[in-house]
KELO-559534 format. One line per field, with one value per residue (C-alpha): residue number from 1; residue in one letter; chain; x, y, z. Coordinates in nm, 4 decimals. Layout:
seq [NUM / ...]
type [A / ...]
mol [A / ...]
px [X / ...]
py [Y / ...]
pz [Z / ...]
END
This chain:
seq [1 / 2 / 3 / 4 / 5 / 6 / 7 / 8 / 9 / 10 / 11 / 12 / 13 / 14 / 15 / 16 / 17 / 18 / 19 / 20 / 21 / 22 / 23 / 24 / 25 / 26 / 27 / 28 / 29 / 30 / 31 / 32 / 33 / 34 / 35 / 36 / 37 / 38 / 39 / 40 / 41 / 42 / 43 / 44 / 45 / 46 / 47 / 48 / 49 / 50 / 51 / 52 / 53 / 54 / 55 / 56 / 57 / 58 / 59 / 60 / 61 / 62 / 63 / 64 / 65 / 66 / 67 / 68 / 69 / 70 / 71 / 72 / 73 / 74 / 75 / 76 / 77 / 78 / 79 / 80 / 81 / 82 / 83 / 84 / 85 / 86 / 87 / 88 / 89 / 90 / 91 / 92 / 93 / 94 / 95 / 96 / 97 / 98 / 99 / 100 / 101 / 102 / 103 / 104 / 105 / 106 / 107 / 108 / 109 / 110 / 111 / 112 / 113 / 114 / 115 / 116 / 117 / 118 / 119 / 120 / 121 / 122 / 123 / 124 / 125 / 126 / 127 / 128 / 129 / 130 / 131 / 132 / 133 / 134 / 135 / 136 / 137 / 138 / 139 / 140 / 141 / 142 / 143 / 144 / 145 / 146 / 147 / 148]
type [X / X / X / X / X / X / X / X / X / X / X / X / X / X / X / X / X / X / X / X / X / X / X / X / X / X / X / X / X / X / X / X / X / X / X / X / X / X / X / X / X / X / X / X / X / X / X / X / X / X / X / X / X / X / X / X / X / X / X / X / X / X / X / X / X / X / X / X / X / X / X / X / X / X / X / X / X / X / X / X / X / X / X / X / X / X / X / X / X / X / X / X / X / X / X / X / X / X / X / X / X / X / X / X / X / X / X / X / X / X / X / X / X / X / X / X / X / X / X / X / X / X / X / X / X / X / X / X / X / X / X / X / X / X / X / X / X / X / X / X / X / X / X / X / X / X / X / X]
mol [A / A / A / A / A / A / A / A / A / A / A / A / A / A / A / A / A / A / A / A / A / A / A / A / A / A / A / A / A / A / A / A / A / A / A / A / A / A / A / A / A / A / A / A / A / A / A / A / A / A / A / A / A / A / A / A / A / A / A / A / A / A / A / A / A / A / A / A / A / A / A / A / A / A / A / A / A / A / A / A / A / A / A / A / A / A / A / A / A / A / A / A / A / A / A / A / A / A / A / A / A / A / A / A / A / A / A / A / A / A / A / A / A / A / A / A / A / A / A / A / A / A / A / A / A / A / A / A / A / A / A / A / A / A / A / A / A / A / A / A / A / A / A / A / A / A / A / A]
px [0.5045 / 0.4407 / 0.6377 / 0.6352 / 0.8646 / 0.5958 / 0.3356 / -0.0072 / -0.2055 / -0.4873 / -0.8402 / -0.9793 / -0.7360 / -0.8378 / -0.7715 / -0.7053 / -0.4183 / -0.1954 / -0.0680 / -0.1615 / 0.1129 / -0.0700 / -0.2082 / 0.1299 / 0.2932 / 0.5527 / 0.4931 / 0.3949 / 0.1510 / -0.0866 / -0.3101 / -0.3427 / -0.0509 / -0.0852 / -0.0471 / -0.2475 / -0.1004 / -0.3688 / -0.3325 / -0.3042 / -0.0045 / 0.1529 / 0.1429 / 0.2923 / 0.5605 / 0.6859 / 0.7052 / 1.0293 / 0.9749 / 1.1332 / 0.8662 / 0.6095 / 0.7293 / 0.7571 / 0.3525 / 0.2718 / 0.4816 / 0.3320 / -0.0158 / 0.0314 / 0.1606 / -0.1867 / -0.4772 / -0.8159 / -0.8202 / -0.5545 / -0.2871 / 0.0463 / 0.3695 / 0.6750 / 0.9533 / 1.2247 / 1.4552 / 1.1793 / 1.0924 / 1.4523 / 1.5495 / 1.2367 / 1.3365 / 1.7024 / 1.7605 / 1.9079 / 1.6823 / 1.8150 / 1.6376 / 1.3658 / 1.3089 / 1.3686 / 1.0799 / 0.8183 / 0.8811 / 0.8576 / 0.5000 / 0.3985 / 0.4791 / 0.3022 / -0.0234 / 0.0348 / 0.1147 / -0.0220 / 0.2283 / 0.1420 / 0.4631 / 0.4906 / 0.7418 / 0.8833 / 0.6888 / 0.7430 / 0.5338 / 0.1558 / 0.1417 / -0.2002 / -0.1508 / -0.3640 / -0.4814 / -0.5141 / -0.8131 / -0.7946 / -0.7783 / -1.1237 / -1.4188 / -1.8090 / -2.0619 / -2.4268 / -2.4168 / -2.6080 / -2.4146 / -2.1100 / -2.0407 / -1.9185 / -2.0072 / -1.6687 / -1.5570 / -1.2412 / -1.3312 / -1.0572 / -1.1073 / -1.0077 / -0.9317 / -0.9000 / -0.6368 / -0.7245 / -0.6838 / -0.4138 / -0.4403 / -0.1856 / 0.1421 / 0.1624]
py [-1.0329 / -0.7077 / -0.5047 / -0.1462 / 0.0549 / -0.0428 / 0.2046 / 0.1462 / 0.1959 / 0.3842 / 0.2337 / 0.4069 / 0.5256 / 0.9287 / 0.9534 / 1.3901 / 1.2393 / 1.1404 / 1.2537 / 1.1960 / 1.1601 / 1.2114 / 1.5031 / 1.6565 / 1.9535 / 1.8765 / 1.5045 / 1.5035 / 1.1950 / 1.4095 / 1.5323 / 1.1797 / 1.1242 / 0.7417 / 0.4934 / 0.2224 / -0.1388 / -0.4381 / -0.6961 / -0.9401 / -0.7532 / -0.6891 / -1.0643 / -1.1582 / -1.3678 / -1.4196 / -1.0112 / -0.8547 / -0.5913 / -0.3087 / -0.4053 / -0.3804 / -0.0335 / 0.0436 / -0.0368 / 0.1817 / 0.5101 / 0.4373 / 0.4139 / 0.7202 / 0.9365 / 0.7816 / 1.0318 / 0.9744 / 0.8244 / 0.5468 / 0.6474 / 0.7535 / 0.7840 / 0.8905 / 0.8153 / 0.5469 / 0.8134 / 1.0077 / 0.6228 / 0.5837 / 0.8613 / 0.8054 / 0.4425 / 0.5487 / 0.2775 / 0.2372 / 0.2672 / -0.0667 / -0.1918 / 0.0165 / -0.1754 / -0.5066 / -0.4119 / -0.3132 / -0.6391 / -0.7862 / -0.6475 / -0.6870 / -1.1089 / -1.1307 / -0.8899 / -0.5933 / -0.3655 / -0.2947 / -0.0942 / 0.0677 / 0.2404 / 0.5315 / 0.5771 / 0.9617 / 0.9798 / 0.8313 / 0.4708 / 0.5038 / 0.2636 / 0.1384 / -0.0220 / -0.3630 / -0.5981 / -0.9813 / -1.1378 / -1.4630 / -1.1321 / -1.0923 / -1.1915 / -1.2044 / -1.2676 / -1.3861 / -1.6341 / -1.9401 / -2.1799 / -2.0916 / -2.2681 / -2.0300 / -1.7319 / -1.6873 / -1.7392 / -1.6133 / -1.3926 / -1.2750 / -0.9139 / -0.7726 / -0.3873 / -0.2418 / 0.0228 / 0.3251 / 0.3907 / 0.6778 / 0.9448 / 0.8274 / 0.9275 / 0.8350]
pz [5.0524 / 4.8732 / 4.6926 / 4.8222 / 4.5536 / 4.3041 / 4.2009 / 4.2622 / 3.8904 / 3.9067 / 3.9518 / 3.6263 / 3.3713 / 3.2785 / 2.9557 / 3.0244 / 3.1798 / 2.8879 / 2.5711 / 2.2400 / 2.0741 / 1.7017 / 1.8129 / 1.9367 / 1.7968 / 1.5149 / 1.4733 / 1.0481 / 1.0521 / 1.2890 / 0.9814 / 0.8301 / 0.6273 / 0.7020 / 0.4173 / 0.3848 / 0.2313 / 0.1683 / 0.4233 / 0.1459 / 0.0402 / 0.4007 / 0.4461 / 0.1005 / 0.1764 / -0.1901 / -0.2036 / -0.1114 / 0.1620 / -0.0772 / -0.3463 / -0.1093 / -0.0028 / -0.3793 / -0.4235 / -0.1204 / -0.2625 / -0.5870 / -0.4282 / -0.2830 / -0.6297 / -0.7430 / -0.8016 / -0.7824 / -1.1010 / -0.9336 / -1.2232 / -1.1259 / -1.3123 / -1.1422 / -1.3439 / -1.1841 / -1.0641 / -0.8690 / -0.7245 / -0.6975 / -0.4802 / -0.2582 / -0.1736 / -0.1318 / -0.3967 / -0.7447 / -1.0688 / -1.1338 / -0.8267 / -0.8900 / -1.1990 / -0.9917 / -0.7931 / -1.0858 / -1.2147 / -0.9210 / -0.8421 / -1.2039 / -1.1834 / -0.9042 / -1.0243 / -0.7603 / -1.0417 / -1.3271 / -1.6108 / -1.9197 / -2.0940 / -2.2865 / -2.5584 / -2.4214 / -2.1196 / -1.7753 / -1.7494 / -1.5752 / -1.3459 / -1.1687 / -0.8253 / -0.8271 / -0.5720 / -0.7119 / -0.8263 / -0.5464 / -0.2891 / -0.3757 / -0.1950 / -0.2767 / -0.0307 / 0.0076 / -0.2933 / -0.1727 / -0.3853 / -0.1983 / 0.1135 / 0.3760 / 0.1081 / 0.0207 / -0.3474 / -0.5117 / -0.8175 / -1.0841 / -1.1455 / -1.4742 / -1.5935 / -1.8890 / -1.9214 / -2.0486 / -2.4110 / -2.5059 / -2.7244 / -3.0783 / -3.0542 / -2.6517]
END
């Protein structure tokens, strides 16, 4: 038995036929104002979601030379959160080696969004079975100029 109030779908979908919805009039993302979270991150269970969201705004105050420092009320008043949380969530990131934090005495903290050494992966190594090996990655910070 058939049902008849069913449409019948088309043999090949047209693609002229529907809407993209990025590319619509008024939506904001449409020019690529996506952020982008490591998977290893996403996936972090011991990571509270707000710190999470905390690494991604900070990632995205970052310049090209990955330094950003809003202070903890700009952070703050993004998140719709308290500086006390705020603060919650930097250390939260920093325990866990998401975040990297080097404060200024008079200036808003720079803070240098990380991703975990045993997130890591080198290939083609021989030795290696399955050519995966965990490698700890270490940065420097930048020095400061004295007096900052």
């Amino acid at each position: 038995m058939t049902d008849t109030n069913k449409e019948a779908l088309p043999a090949k979908i047209n693609p002229s036929d529907y809407v993209i919805v990025l590319a619509s009039e008024g939506v904001t993302y449409a020019d690529g104002h996506f952020s982008v979270i490591p998977k290893p991150l996403k996936y972090a269970k011991e990571i509270s979601s707000d710190a999470k969201i905390l690494w991604e705004i900070i990632n995205d105050y970052a310049g090209s030379n990955r330094k950003a420092f809003p202070s903890h009320a700009r952070l703050a008043e993004d998140m719709g959160k308290s500086t006390r949380q705020v603060k919650r969530y930097v250390e939260e990131l920093v325990s866990q080696g998401w975040l990297t934090v080097q404060n200024r005495i008079g200036y808003t903290s720079y803070y240098y969004c990380a991703v975990p050494g045993e997130h890591y992966k080198t290939f083609n190594d021989p030795a290696i079975e399955g050519n995966y090996k965990p490698q700890l990655v270490r940065r420097s910070l930048p020095e400061l100029p004295p007096g900052q």
